[in-house]
Biotite code that builds the C-alpha atoms (Angstrom):
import biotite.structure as struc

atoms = struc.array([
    struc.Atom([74.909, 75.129, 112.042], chain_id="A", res_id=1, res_name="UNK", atom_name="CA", element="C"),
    struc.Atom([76.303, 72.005, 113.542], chain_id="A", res_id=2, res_name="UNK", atom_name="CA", element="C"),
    struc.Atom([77.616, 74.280, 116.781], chain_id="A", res_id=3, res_name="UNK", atom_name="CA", element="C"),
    struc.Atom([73.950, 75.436, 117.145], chain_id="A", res_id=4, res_name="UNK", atom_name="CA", element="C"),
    struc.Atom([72.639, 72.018, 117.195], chain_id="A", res_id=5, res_name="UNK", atom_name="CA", element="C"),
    struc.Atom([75.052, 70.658, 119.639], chain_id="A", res_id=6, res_name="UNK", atom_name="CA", element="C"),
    struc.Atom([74.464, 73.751, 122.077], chain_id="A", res_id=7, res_name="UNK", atom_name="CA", element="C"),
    struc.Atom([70.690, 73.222, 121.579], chain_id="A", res_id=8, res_name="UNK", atom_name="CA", element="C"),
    struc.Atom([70.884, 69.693, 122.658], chain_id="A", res_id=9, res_name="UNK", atom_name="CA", element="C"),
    struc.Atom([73.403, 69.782, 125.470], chain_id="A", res_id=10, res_name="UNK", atom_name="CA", element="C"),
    struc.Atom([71.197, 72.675, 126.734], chain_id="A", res_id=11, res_name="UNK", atom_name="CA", element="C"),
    struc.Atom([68.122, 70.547, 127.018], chain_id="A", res_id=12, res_name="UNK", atom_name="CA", element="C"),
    struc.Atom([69.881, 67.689, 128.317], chain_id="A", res_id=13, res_name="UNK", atom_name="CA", element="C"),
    struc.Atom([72.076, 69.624, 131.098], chain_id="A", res_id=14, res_name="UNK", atom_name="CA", element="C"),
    struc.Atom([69.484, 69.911, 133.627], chain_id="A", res_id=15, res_name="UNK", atom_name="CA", element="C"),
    struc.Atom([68.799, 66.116, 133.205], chain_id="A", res_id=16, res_name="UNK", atom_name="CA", element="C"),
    struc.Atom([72.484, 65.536, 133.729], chain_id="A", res_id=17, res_name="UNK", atom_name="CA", element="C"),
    struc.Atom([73.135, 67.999, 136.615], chain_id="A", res_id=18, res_name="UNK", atom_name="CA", element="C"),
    struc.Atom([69.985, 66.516, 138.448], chain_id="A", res_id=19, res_name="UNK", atom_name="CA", element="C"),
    struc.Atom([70.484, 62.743, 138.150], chain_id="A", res_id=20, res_name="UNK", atom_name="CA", element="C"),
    struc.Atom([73.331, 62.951, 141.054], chain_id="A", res_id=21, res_name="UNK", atom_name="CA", element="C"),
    struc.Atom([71.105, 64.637, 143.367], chain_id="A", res_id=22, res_name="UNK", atom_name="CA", element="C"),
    struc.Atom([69.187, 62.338, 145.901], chain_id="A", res_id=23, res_name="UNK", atom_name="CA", element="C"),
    struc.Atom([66.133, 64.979, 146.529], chain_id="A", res_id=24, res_name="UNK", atom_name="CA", element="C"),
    struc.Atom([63.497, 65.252, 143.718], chain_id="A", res_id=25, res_name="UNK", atom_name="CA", element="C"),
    struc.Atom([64.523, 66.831, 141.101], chain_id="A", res_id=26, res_name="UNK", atom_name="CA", element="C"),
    struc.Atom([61.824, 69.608, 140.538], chain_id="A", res_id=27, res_name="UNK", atom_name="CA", element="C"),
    struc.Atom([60.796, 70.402, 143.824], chain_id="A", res_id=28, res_name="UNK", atom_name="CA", element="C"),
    struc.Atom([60.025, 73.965, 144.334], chain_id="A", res_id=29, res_name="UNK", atom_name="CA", element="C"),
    struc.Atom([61.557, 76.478, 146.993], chain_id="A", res_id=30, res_name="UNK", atom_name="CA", element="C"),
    struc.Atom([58.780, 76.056, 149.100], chain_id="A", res_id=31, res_name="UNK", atom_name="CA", element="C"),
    struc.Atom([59.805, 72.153, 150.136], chain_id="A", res_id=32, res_name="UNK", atom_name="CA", element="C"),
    struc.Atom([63.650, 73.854, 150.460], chain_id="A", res_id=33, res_name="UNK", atom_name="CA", element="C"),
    struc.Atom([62.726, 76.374, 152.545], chain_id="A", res_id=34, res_name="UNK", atom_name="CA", element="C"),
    struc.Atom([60.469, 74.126, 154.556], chain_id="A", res_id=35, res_name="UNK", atom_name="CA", element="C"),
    struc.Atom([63.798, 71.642, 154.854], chain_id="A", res_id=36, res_name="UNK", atom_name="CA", element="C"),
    struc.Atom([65.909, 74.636, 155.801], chain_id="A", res_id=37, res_name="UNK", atom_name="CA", element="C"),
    struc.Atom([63.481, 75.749, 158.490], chain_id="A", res_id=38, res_name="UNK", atom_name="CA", element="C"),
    struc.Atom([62.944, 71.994, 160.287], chain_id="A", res_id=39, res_name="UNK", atom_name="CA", element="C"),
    struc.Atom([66.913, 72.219, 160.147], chain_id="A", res_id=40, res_name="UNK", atom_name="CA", element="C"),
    struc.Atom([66.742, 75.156, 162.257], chain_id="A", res_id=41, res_name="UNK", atom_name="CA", element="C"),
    struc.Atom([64.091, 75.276, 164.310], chain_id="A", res_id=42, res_name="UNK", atom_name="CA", element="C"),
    struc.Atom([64.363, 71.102, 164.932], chain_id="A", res_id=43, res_name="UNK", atom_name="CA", element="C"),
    struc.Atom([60.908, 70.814, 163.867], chain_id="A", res_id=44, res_name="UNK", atom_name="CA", element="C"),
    struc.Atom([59.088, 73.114, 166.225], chain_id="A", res_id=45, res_name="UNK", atom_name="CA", element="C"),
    struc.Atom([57.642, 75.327, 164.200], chain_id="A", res_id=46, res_name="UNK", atom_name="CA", element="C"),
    struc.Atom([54.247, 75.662, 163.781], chain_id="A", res_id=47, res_name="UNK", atom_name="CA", element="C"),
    struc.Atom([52.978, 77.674, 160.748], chain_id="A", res_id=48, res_name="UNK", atom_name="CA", element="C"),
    struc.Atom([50.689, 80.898, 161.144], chain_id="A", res_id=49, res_name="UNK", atom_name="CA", element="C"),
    struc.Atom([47.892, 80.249, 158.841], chain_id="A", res_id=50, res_name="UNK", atom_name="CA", element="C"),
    struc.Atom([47.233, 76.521, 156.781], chain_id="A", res_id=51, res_name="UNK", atom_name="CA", element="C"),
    struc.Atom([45.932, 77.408, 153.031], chain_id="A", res_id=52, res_name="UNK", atom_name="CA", element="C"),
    struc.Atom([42.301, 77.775, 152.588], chain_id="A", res_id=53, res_name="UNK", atom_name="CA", element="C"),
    struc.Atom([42.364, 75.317, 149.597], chain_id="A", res_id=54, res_name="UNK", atom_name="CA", element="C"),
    struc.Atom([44.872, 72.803, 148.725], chain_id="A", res_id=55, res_name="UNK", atom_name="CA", element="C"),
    struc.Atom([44.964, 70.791, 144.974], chain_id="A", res_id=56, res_name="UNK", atom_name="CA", element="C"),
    struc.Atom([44.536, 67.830, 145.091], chain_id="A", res_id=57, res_name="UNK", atom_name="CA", element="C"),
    struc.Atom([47.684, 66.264, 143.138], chain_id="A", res_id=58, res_name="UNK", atom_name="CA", element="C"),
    struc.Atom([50.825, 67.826, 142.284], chain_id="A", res_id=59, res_name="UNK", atom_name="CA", element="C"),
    struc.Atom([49.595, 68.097, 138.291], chain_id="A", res_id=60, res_name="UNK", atom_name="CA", element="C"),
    struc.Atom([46.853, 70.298, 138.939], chain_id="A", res_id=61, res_name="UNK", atom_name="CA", element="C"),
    struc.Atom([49.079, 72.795, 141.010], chain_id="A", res_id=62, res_name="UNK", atom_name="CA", element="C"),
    struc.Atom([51.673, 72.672, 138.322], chain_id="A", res_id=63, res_name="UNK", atom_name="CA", element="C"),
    struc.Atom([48.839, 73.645, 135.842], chain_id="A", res_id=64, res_name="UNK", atom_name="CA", element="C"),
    struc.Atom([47.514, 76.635, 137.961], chain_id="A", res_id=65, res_name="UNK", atom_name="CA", element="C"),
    struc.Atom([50.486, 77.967, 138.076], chain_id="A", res_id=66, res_name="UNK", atom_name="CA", element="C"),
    struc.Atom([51.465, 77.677, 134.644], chain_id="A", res_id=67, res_name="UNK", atom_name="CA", element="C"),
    struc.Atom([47.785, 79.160, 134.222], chain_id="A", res_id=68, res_name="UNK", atom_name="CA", element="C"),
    struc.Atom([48.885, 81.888, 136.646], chain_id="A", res_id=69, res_name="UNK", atom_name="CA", element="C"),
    struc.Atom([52.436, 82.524, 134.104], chain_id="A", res_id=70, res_name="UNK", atom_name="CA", element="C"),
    struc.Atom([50.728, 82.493, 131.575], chain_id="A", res_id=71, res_name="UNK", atom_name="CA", element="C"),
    struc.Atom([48.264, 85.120, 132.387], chain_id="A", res_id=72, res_name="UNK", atom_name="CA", element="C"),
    struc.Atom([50.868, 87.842, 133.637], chain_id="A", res_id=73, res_name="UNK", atom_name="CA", element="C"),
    struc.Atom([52.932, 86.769, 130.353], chain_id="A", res_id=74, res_name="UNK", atom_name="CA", element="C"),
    struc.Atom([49.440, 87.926, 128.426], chain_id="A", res_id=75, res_name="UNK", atom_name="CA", element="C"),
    struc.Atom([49.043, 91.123, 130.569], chain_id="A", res_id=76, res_name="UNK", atom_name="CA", element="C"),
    struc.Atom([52.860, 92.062, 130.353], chain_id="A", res_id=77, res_name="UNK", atom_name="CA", element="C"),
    struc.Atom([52.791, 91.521, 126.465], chain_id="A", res_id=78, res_name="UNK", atom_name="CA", element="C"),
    struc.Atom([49.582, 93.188, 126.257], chain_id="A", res_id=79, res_name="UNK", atom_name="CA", element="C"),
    struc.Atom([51.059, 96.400, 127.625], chain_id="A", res_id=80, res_name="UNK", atom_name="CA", element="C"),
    struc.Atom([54.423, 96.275, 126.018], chain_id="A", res_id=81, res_name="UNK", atom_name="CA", element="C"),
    struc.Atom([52.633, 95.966, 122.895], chain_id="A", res_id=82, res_name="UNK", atom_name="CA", element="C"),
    struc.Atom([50.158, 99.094, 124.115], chain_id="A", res_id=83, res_name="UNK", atom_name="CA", element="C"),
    struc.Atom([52.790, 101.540, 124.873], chain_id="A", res_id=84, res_name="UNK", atom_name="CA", element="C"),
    struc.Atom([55.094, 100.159, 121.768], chain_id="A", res_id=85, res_name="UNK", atom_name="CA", element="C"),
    struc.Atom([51.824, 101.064, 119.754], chain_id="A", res_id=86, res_name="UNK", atom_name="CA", element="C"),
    struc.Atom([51.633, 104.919, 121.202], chain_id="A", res_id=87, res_name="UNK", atom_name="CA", element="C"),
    struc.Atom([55.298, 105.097, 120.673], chain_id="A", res_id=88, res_name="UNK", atom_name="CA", element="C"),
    struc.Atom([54.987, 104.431, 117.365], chain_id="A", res_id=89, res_name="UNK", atom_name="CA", element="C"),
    struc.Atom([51.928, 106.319, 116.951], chain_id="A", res_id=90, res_name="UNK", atom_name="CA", element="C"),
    struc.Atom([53.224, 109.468, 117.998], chain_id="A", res_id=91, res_name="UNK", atom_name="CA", element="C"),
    struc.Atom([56.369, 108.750, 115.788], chain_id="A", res_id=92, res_name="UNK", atom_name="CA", element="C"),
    struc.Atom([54.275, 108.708, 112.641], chain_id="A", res_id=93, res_name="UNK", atom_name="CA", element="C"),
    struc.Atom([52.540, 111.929, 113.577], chain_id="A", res_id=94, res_name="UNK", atom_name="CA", element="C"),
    struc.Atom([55.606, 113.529, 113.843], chain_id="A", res_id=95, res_name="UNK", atom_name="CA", element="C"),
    struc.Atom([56.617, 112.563, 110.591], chain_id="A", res_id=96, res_name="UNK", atom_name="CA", element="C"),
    struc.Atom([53.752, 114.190, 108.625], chain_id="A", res_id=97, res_name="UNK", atom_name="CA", element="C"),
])
C-alpha cells in the first residue's frame, strides 16, 4: 500500500520536476514548437497560408474549448464502445436460450 502511494505521488510530481529546468513555458503546446522549429529554418520568412477566422481571446478559454472538444469525442467514443459492447452481449444471451 505504501509502494502505491509513493508511485502515486512521485507520478504527479514528476512532470513538475522534469519541467522546472526547462527555460520555455512549461505547457506550451506543439503548435508554439513547431512554430519555433519553423522560424529556425526558414529565418523567419515564412508567411502562413490562411490566419484563423476566430481567435480566443485568452489562453483559458482555448484551454477550455479544447477540453470541451476531449471531452465530447471521449462521450461519443464511450457511447459506441458501450453500443456495440451492448449488441455483443445481446446476441450472447440469445444464444444462450
Amino acid at each position: 500500500m505504501r509502494l502505491s502511494i509513493a508511485a502515486f505521488l512521485l507520478m504527479l510530481l514528476l512532470p513538475f520536476v522534469v519541467f522546472a529546468e526547462k527555460e520555455a513555458e512549461p505547457w506550451s503546446g506543439a503548435d508554439a514548437l513547431a512554430e519555433q522549429k519553423i522560424v529556425e529554418i526558414t529565418g523567419g520568412e515564412y508567411k502562413p497560408w490562411f490566419s484563423p477566422i476566430w481567435e480566443p481571446p485568452s489562453g483559458e478559454i482555448e484551454t477550455f474549448l479544447f477540453s470541451l472538444q476531449a471531452a465530447a469525442g471521449a462521450v461519443v467514443i464511450g457511447y459506441f464502445v458501450g453500443y456495440f459492447r451492448g449488441i455483443k452481449e445481446g446476441m450472447r444471451r440469445a444464444e444462450a436460450r
